[in-house]
ZADRENTI-697432 format. One line per 5 residues: number of its first residue (from 1); their letters; for each residue x, y, z of N, C-alpha, C. Coordinates in nm, 3 decimals, always signed. Each point is the difference from the previous one (the first is absolute). Layout:
NUM> A> X:Y:Z:X:Y:Z:X:Y:Z  ...
This chain:
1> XXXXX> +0.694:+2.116:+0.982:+0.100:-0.069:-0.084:+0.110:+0.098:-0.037  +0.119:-0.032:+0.069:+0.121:+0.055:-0.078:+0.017:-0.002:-0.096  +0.116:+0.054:-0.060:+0.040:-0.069:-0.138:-0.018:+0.111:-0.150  +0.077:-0.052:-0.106:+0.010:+0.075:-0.089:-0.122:+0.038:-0.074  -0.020:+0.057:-0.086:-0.093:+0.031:-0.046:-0.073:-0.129:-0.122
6> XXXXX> +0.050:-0.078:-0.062:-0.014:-0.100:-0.060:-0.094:-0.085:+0.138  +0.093:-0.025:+0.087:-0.078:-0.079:+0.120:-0.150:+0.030:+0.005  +0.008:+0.146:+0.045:-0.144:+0.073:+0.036:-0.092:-0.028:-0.101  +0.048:+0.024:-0.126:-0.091:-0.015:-0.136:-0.078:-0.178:+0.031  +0.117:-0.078:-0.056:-0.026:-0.159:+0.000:-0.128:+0.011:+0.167
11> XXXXX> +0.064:+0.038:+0.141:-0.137:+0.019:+0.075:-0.124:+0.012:-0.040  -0.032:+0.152:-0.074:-0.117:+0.000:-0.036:-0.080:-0.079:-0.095  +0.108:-0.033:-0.077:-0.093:-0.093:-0.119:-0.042:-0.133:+0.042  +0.093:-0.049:+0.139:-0.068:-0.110:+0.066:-0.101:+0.017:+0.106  +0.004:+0.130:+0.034:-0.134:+0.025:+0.098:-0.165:-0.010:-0.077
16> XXXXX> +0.076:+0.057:-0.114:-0.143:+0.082:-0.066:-0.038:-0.166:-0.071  +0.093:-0.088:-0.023:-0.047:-0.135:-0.076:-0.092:-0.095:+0.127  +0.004:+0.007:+0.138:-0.060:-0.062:+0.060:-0.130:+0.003:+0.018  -0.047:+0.153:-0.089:-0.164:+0.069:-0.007:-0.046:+0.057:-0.130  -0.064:-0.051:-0.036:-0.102:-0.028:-0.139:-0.036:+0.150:+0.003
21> XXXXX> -0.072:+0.014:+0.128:-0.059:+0.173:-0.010:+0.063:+0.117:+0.061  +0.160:-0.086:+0.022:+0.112:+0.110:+0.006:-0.048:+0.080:+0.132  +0.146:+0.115:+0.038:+0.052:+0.030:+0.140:-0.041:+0.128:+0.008  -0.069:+0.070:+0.096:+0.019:+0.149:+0.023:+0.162:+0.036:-0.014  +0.025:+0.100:-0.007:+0.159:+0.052:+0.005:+0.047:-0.034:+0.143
26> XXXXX> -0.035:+0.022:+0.082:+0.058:+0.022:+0.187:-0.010:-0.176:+0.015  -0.074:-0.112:-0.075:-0.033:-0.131:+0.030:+0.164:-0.035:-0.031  +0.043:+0.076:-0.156:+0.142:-0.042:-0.079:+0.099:+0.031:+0.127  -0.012:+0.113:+0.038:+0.127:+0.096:+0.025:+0.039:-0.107:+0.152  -0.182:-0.021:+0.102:+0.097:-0.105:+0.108:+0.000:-0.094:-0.038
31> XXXXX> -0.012:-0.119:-0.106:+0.013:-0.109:+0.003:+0.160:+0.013:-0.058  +0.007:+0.067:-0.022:+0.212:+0.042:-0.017:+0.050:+0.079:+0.061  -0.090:+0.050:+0.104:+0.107:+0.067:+0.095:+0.069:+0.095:-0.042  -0.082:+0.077:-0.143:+0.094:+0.170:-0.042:-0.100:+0.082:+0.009  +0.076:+0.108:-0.015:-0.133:+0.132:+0.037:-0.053:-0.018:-0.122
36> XXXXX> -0.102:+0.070:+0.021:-0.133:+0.020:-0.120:+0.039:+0.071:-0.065  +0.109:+0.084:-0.041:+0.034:+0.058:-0.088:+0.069:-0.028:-0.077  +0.067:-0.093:+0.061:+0.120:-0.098:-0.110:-0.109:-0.140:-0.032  -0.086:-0.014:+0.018:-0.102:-0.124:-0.067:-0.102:+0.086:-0.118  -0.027:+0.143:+0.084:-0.029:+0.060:-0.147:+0.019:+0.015:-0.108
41> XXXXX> +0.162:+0.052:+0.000:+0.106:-0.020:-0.100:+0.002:-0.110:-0.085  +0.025:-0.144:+0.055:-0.004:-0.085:-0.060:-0.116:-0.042:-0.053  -0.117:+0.007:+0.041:-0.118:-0.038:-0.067:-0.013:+0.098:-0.096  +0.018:+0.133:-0.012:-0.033:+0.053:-0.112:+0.087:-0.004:-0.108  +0.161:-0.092:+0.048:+0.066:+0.006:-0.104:+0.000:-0.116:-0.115
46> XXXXX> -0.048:-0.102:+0.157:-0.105:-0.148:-0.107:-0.109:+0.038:-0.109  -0.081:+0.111:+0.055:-0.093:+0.004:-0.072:+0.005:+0.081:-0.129  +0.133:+0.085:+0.009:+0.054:+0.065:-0.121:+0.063:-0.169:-0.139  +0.056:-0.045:+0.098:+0.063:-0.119:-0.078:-0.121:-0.094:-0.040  -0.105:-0.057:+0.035:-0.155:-0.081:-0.039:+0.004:-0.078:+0.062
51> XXXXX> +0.094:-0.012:+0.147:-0.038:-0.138:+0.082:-0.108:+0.018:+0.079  -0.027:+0.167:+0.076:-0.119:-0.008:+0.079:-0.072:+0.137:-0.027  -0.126:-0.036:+0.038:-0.105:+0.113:-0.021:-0.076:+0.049:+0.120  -0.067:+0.116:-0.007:-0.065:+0.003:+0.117:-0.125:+0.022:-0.034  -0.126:-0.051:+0.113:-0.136:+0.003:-0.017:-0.011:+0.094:+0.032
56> XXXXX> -0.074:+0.090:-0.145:-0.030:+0.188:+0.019:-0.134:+0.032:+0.122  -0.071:-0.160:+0.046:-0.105:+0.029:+0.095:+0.061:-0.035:+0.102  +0.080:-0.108:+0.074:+0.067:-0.077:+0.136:+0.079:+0.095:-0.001  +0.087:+0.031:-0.127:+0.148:+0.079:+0.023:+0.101:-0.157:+0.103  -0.017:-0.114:-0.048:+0.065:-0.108:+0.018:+0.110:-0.037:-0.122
61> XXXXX> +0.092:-0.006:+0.044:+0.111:-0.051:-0.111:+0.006:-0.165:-0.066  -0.023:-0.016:-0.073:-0.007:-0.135:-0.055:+0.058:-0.079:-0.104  +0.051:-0.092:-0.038:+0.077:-0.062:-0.087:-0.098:+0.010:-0.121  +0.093:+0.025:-0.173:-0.042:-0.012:-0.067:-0.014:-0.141:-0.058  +0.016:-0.052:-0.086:+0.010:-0.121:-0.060:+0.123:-0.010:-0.050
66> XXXXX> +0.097:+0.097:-0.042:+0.153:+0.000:-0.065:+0.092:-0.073:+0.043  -0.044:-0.020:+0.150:+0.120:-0.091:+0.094:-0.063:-0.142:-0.051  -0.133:-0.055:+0.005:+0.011:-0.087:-0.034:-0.034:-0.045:-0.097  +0.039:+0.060:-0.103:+0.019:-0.006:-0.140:+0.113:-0.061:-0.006  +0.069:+0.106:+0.038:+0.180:-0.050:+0.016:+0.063:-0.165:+0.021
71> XXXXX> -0.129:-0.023:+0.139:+0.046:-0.129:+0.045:-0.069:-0.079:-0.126  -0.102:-0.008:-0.026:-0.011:-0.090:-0.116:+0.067:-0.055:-0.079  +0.014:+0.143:-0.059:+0.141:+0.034:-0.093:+0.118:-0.102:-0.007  +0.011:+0.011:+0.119:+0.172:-0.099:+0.094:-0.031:-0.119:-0.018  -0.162:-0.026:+0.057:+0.016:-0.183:+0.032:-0.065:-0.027:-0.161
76> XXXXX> -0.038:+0.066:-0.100:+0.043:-0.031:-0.133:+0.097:-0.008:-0.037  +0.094:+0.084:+0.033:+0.132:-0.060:-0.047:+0.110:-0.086:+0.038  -0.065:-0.055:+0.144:+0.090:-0.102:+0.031:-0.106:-0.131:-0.006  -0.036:-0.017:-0.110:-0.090:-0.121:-0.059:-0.072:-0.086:+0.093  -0.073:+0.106:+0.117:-0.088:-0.086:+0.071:-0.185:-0.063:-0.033
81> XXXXX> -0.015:+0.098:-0.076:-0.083:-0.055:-0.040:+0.014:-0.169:-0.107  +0.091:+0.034:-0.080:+0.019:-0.133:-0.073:+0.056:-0.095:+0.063  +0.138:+0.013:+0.086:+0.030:-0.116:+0.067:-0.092:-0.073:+0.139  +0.008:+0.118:+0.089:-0.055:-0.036:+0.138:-0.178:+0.017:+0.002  -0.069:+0.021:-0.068:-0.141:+0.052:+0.018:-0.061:-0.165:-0.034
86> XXXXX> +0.049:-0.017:-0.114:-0.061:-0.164:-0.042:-0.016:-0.110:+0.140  +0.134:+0.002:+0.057:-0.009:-0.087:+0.078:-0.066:-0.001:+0.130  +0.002:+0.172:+0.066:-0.102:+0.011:+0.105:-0.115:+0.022:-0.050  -0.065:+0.011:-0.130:-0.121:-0.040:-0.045:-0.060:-0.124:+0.049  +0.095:-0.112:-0.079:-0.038:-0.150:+0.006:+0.032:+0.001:+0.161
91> XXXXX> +0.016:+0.017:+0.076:+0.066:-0.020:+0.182:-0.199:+0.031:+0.055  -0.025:+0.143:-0.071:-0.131:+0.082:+0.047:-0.106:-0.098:-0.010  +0.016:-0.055:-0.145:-0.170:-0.068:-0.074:+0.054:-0.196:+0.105  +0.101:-0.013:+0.016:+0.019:-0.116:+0.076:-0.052:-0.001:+0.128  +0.037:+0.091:+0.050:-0.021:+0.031:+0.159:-0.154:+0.107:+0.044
96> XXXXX> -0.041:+0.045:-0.077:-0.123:+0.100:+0.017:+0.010:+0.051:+0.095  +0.144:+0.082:-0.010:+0.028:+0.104:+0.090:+0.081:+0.075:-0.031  +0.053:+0.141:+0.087:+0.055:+0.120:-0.037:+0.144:-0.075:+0.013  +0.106:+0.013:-0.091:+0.122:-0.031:-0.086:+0.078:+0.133:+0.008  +0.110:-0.024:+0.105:+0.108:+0.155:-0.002:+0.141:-0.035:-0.030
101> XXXXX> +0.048:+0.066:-0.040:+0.138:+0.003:-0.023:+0.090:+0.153:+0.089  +0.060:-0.093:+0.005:+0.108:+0.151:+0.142:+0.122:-0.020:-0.069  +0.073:+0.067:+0.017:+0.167:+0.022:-0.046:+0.100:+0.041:+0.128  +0.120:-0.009:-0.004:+0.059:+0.028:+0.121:+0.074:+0.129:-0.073  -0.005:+0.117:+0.078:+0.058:+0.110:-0.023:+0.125:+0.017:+0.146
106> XXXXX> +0.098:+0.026:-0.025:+0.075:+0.008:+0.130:-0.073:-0.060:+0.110  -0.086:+0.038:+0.110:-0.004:+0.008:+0.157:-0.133:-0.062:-0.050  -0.129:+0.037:-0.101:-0.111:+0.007:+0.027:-0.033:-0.146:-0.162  -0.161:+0.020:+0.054:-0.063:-0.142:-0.124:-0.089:+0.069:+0.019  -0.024:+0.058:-0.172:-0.119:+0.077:-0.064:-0.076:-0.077:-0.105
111> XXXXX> -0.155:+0.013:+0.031:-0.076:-0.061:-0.099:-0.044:+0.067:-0.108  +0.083:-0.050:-0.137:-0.025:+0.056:-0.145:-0.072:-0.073:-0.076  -0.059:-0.118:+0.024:-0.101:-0.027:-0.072:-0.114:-0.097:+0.025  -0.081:-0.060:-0.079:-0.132:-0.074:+0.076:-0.093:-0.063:-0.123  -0.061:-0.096:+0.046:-0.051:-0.058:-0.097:-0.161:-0.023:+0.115
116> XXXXX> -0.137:+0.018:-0.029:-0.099:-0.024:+0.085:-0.079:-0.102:-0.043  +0.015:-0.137:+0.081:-0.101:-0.100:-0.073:-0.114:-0.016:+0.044  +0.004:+0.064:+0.105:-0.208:+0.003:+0.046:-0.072:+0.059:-0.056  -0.109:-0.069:-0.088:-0.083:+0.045:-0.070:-0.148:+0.095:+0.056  -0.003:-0.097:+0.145:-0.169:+0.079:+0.078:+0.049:-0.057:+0.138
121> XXXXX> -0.059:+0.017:+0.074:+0.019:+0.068:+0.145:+0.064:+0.038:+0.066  +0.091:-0.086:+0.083:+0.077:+0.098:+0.052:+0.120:+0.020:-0.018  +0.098:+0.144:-0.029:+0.093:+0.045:-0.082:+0.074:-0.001:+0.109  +0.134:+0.011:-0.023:+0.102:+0.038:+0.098:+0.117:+0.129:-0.111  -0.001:+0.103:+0.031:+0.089:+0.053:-0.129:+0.058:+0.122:+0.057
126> XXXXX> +0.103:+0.002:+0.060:+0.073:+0.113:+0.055:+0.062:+0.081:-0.087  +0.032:+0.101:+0.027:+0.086:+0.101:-0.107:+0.127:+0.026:-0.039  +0.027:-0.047:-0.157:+0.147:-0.061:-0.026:+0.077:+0.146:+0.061  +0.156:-0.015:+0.018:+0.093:+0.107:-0.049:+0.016:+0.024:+0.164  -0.057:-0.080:+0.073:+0.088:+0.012:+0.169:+0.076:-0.094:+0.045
131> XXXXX> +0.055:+0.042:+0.048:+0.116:-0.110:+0.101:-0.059:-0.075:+0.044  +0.011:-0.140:+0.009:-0.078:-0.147:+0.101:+0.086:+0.082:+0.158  -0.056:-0.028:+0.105:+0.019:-0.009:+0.130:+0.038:-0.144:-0.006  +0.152:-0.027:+0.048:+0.078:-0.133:+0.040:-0.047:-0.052:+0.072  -0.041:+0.022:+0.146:-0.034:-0.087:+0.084:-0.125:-0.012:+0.015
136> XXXXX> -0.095:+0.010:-0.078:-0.164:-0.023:+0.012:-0.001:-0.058:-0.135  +0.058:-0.021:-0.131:-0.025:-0.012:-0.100:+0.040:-0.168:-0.062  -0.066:-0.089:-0.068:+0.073:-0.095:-0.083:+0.085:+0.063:-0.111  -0.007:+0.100:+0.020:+0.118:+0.021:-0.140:+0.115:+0.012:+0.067  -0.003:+0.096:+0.117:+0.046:+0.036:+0.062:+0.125:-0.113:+0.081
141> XXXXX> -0.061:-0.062:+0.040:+0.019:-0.161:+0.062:+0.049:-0.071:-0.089  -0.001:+0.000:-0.126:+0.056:-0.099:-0.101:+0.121:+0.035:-0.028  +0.017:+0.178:+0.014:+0.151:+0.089:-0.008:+0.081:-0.094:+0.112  -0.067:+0.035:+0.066:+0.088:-0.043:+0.183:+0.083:-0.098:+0.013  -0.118:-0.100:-0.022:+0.072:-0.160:+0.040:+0.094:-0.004:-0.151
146> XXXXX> +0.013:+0.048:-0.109:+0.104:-0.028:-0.091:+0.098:+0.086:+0.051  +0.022:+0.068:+0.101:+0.109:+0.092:+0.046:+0.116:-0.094:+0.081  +0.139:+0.054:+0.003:+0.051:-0.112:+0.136:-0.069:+0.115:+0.120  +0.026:-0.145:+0.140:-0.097:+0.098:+0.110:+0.050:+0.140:+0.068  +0.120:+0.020:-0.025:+0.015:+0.118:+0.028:-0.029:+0.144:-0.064
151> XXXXX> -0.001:-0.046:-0.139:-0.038:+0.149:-0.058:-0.132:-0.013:-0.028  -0.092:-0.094:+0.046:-0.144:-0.019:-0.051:-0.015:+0.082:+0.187  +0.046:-0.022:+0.118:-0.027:+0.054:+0.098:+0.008:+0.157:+0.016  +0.152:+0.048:-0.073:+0.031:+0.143:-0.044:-0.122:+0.068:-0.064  -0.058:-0.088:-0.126:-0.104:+0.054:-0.110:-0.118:+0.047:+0.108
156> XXXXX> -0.053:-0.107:+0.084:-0.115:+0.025:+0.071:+0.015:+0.100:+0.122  +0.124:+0.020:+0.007:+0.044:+0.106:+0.162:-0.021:+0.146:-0.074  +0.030:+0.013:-0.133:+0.004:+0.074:-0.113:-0.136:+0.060:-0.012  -0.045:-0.063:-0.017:-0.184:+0.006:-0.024:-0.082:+0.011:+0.120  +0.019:-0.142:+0.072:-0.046:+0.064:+0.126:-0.125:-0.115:-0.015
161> XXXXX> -0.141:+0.033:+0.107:-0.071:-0.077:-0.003:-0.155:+0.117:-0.007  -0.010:+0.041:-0.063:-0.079:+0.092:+0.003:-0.024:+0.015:-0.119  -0.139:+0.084:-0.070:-0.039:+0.028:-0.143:-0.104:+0.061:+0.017  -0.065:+0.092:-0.103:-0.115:+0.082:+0.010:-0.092:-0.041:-0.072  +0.001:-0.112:-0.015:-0.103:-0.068:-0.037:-0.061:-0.129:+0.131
166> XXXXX> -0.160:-0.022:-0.016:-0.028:-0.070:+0.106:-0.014:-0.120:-0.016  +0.111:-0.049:+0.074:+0.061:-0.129:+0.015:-0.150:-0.141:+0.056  +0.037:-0.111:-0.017:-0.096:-0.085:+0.046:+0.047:-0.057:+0.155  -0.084:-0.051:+0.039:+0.029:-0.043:+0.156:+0.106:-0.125:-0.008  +0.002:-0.074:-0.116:+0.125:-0.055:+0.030:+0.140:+0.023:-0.083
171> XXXXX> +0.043:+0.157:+0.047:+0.097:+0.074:-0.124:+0.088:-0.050:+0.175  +0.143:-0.037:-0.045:+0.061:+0.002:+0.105:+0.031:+0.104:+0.104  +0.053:+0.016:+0.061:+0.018:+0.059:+0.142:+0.116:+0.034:+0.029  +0.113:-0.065:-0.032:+0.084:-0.002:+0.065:+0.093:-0.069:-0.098  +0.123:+0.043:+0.021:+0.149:-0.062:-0.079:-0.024:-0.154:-0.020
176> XXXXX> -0.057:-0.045:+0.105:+0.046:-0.156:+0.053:-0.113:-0.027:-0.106  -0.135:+0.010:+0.032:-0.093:-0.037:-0.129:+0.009:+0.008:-0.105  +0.086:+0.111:-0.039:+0.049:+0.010:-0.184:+0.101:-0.110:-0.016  +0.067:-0.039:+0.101:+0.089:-0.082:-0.059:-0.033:-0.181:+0.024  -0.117:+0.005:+0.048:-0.064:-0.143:-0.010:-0.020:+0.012:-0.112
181> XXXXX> -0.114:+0.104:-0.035:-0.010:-0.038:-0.151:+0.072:-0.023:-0.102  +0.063:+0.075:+0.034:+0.175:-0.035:-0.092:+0.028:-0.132:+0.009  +0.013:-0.056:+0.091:+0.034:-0.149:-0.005:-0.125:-0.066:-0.060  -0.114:-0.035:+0.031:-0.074:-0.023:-0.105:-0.009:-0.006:-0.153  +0.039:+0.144:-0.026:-0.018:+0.010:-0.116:+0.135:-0.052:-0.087
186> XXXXX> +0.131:-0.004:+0.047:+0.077:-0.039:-0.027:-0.048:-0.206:-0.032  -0.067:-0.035:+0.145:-0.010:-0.154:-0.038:-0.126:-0.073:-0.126  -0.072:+0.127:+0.008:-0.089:-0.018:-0.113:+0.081:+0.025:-0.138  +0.054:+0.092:-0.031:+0.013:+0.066:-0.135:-0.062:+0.102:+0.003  -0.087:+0.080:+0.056:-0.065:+0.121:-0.050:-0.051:-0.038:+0.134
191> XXXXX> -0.080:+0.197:-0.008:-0.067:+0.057:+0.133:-0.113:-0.017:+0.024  -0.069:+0.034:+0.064:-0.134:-0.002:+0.031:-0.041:+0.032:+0.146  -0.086:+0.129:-0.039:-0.066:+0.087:+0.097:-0.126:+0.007:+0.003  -0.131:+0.002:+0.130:-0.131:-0.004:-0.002:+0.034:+0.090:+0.108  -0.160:+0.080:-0.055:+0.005:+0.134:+0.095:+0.107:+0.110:+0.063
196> XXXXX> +0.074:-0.020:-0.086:+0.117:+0.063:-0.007:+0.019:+0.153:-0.012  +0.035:+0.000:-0.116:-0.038:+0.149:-0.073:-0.044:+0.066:-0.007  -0.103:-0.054:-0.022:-0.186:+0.049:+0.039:-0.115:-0.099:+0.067  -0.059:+0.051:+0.086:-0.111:-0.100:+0.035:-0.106:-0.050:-0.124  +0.037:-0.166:+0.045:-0.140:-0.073:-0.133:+0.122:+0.000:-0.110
201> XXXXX> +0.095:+0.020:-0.006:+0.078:-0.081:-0.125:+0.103:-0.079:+0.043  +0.045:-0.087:-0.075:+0.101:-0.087:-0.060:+0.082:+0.019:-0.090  +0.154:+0.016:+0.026:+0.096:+0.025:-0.119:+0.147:-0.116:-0.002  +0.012:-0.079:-0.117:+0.119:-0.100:+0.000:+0.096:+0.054:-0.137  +0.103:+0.020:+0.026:+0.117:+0.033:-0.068:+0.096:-0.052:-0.028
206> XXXXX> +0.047:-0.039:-0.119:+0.154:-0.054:-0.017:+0.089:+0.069:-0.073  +0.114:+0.010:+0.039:+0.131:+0.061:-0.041:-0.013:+0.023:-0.165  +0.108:+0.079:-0.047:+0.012:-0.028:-0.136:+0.167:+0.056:+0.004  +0.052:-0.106:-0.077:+0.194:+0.043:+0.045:+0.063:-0.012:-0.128  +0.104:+0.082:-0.017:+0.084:-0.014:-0.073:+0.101:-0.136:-0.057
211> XXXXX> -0.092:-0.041:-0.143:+0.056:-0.148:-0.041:+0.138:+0.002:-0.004  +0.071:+0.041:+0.049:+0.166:+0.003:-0.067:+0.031:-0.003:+0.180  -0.026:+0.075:+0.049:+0.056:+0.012:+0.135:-0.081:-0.037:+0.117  -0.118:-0.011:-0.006:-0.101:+0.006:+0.089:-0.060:+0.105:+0.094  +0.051:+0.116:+0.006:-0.026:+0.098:+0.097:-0.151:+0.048:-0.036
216> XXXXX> -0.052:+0.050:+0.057:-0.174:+0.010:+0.028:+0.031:+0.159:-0.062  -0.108:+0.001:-0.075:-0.062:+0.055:-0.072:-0.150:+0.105:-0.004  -0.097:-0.079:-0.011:-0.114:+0.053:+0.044:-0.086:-0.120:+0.095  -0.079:+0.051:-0.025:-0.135:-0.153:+0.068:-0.120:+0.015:-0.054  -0.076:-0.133:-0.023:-0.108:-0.030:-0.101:-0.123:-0.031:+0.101
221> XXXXX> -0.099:+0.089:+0.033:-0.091:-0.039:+0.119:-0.129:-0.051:-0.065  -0.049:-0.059:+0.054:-0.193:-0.035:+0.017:-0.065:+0.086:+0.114  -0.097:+0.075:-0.045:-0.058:+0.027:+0.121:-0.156:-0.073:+0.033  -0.067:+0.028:+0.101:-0.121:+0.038:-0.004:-0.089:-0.020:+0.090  -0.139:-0.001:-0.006:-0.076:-0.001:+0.160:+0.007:-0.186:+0.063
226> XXXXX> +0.035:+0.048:+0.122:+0.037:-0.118:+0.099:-0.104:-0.131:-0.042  -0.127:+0.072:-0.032:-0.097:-0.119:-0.024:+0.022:-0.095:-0.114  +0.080:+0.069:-0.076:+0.018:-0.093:-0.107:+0.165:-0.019:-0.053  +0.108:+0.082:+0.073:+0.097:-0.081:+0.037:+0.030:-0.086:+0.118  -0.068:-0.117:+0.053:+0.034:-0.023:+0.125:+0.108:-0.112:-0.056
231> XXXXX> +0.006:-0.080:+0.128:+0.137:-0.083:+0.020:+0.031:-0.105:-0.152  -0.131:-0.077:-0.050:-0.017:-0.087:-0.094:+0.040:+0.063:-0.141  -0.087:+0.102:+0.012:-0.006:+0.098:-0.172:+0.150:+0.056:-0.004  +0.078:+0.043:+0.128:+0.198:+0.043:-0.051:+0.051:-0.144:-0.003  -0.037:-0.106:+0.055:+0.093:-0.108:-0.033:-0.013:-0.060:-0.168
236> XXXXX> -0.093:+0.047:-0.024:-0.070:-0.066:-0.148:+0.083:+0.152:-0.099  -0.014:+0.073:+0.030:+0.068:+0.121:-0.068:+0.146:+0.012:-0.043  +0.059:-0.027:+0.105:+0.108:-0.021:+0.042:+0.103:-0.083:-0.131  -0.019:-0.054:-0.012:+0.093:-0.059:-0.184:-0.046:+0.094:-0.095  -0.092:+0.058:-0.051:-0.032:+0.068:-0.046:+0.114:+0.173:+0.002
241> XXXXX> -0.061:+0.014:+0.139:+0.097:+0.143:+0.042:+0.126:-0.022:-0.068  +0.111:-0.106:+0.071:+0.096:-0.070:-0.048:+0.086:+0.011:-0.105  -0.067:-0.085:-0.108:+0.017:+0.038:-0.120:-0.023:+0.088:-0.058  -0.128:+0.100:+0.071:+0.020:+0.140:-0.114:+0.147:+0.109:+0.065  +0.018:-0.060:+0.123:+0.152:+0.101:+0.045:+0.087:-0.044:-0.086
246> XXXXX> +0.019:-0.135:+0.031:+0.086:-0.068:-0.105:+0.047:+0.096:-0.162  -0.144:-0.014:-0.016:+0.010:+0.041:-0.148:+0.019:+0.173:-0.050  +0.008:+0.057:+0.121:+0.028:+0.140:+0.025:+0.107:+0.037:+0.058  +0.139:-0.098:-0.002:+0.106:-0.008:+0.070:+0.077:-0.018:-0.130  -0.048:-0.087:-0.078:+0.043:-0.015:-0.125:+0.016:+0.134:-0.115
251> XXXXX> -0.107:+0.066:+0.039:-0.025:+0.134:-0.103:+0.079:+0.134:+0.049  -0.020:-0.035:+0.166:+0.049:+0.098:+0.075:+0.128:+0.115:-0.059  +0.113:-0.086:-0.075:+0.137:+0.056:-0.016:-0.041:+0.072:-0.154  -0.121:-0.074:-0.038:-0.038:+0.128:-0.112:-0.105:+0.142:-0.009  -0.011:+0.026:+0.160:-0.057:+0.113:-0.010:+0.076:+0.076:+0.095
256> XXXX> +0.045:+0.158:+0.008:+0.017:+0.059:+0.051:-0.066:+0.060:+0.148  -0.077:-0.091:+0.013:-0.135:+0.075:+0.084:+0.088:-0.109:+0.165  +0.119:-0.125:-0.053:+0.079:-0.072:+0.093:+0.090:+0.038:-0.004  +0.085:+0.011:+0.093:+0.149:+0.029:+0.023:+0.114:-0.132:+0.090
C-alpha cells in the first residue's frame, strides 16, 4: 500500500480489526504492502496512543477496545439506539430472524446495526461493521435496482463480482445474472436471495430513502437459514419488512448515521 502515512495507519487498524487474536507484525506489513519497519513504527505508535497492544506471549498485535468504544460513542450520539433500534427490534421479534441495517457511504453499504430474533436453533448472524458485497447480497441488490441502470452497472464494474467471503451456489456469476435480479427486485419492491451469500441462507431487503427527495439511503434486511426463509415465509414477511423501511426513511433525516 502506497500512500501517506495516515493511509498506512487507517490500514493497520483495519487489518488488525478483521482478527480477534490479532496479526504477527510481517502478517500487517504484507497485507499493506510496506516494509516491516514502517508497520513497526506504526503499531508501536498505536500502541503508545491505546488503540493496539501486543500479546507479551504470540508477540501478535491486537485491537484494544478504545476504537470501539469510540464507535459506540458515535452511534450514541447520533440517536440510534432510541430512534432506529425500536423498530428493527419489533422487525426481529416479527420475523424470528437476524434484522440488519446498512447505510450507504460513498461507493460502499456497511452494516451498523442488528436486531436477532431467533431465540433456539438455528442462528444466522454475521459480523456488523463490513461492507455488503453488491452482487451476491439482498442488501446489496436492493442498492442496485434503486440506481438508474447505468451507474448501478458502473457501481458493480466498481466492485466487481468477487468477495472473500464464501458465497452460496446460487450467488450470481455473471453481470447478466445480477441484473435479472435487479429486474426482479425492482418488480417486487424488495430483494431476495437463497443461497446466495452464504450456503443454507436466505436474505430479503428493502430500500430506505430520503422522505424529501427519495435518493437511497441505507437498506433494512431479514436474514436467515434457507429452511425457514423459503419462498412462502418472505412473501408473508414482506409487508412487514416494508413498513419497518418505511418507518426508517421517515427517521432517517434525523440521524446523522444518513446522508
Amino acid at each position: 500500500m502506497a500512500g501517506s502515512l495516515i493511509e498506512r495507519t487507517l490500514g493497520v487498524l483495519e487489518a488488525l480489526s478483521e482478527d480477534a487474536s490479532g496479526l504477527p507484525l510481517l502478517v500487517v506489513a504484507d497485507r499493506l504492502g510496506i516494509p516491516k519497519s514502517a508497520a513497526h513504527r506504526i503499531c508501536n505508535e498505536l500502541i503508545r496512543l491505546g488503540h493496539v497492544r501486543q500479546d507479551p506471549m504470540s508477540q501478535r498485535y491486537q485491537l484494544t477496545t478504545r476504537l470501539v468504544a469510540m464507535g459506540f460513542r458515535y452511534l450514541a450520539s447520533t440517536g440510534t439506539s432510541d430512534l432506529i433500534q425500536p423498530i428493527l427490534d419489533r422487525l426481529a421479534e416479527q420475523s424470528g430472524e437476524l434484522v440488519r441495517l446498512s447505510v450507504i457511504e460513498g461507493d460502499h453499504l456497511t452494516w451498523i446495526a442488528k436486531a436477532q430474533g431467533a431465540r433456539s436453533g438455528l442462528r444466522y448472524d454475521p459480523d456488523m461493521g463490513k461492507a455488503a458485497p453488491l452482487f451476491c447480497t439482498a442488501s446489496g441488490h436492493a442498492w442496485l435496482a434503486a440506481l438508474p441502470p447505468e451507474e448501478a452497472l458502473a457501481l458493480l464494474e466498481r466492485h466487481g463480482l468477487e468477495t472473500d467471503h464464501p458465497v452460496g451456489p446460487q450467488a450470481p456469476r455473471s453481470r447478466e445474472e445480477v441484473l435479472e435480479h435487479l429486474e426482479w427486485t425492482r418488480s417486487r419492491g424488495y430483494s431476495w436471495v437463497s443461497d446466495s451469500m452464504g450456503p443454507g441462507t436466505t436474505a430479503m431487503a428493502a430500500l430506505i430513502r430520503h422522505p424529501a427527495d427519495g435518493h437511497p439511503q441505507g437498506v433494512l434486511s431479514i436474514a436467515g437459514p434457507s429452511v425457514r426463509l423459503d419462498a412462502e415465509r418472505v412473501a408473508a414477511l414482506a409487508p412487514a419488512m416494508l413498513q419497518a423501511a418505511q418507518e426508517l426513511s421517515q427517521v432517517a433525516p434525523t440521524s446523522p448515521l444518513f446522508t
